[in-house]
C-alpha positions as CSV (number, residue, x, y, z in Angstrom):
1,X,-5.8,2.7,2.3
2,X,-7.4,-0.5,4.4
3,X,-5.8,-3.8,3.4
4,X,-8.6,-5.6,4.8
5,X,-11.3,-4.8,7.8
6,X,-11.9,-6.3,10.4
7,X,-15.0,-8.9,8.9
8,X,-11.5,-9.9,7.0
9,X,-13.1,-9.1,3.9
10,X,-10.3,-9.3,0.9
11,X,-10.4,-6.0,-0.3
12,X,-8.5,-3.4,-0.6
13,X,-10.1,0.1,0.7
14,X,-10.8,1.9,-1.4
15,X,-9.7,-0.5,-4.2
16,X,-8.5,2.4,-6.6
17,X,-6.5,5.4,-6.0
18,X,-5.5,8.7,-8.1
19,X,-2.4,9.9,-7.9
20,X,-1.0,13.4,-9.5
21,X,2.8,13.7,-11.0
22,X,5.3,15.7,-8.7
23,X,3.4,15.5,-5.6
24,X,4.6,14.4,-2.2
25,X,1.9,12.0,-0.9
26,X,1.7,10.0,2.8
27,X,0.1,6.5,1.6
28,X,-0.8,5.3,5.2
29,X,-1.5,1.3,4.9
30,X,-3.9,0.5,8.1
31,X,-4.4,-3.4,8.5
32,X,-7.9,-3.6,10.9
33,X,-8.0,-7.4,9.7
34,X,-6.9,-10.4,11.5
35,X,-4.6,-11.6,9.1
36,X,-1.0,-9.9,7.4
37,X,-1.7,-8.4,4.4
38,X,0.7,-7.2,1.5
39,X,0.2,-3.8,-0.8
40,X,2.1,-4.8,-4.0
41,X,2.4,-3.0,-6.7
42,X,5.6,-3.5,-8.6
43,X,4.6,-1.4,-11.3
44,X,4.0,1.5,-9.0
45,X,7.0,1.5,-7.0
46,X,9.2,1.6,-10.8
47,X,6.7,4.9,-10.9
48,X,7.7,6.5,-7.9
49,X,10.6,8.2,-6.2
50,X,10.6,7.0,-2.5
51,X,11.7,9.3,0.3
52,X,10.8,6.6,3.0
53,X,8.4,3.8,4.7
54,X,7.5,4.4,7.9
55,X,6.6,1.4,10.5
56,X,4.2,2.2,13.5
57,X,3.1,0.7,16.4
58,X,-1.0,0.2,16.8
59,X,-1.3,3.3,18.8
60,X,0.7,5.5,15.9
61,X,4.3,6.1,17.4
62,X,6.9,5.1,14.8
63,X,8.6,2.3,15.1
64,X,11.3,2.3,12.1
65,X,12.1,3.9,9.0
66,X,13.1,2.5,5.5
67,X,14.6,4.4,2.9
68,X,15.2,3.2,-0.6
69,X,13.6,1.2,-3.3
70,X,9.8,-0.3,-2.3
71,X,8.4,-3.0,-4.0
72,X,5.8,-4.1,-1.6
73,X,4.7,-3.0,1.7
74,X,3.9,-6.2,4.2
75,X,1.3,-5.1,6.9
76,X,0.5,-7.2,10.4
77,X,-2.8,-6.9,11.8
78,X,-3.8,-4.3,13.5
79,X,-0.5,-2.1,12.7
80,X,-0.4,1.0,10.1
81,X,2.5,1.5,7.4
82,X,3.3,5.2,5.7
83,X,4.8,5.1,2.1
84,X,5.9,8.8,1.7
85,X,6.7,8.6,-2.2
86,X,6.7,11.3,-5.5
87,X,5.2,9.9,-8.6
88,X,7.3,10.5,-11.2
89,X,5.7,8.6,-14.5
90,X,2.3,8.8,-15.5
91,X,-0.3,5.7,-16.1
92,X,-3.3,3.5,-15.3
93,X,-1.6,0.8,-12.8
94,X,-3.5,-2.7,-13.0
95,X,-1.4,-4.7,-10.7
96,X,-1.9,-3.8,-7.1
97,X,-2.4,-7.2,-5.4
98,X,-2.1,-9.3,-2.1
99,X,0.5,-11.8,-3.0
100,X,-1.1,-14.1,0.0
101,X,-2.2,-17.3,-1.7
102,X,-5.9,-17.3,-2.5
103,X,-6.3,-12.9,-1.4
104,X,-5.8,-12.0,-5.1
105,X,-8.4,-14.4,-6.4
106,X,-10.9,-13.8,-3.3
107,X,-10.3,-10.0,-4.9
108,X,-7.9,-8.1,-3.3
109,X,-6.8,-6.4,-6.2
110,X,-7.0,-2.6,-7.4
111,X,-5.7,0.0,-9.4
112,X,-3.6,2.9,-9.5
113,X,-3.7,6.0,-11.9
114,X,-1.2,8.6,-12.0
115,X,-1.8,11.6,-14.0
């Protein structure tokens, strides 16, 4: 998913995602804007078992890795996140947000269903 591009449109890309109980998925969080975006979605990560975050540089080599609860993901420009996460509860997920003042109401919003 884009948070962002690099017209620094407030979007998320795509803005809705499907997701499918008991299935390990690689969420990679790209940021081609100029500005620090955030992919929050508290509703998600209580929906999820995490196995880790991973932090890389621009050119892909990690940088770190988190392990543990995730509420939100913060993402600098130019730099790519990976959420590797389970979903373990099923639902239609209507608060993925930027928590940036103003990137909510400009749009950058979205939605997450797990079936």
């Amino acid at each position: 998913m884009q948070l962002g591009n690099p017209e620094n449109q407030l979007r998320f890309f795509p803005s809705s995602l499907k997701l499918e109980t008991g299935r390990l998925y690689r969420l990679v969080l790209s940021n081609p804007s100029p500005s620090k975006h955030y992919f929050s979605s508290p509703v998600l990560a209580a929906s999820v078992f995490t196995r880790k975050v991973q932090i890389n540089q621009p050119d892909g080599r990690p940088v770190a890795e988190v392990k543990g609860e995730v509420r939100e993901i913060e993402v600098y420009p130019g730099h790519t996140a990976e959420w590797w996460f389970v979903p373990v509860k099923t639902g239609t997920l209507q608060d993925l947000h930027c928590p940036i003042k103003g990137h909510r109401e400009a749009g950058m919003v979205g939605r997450i269903i797990i079936h």
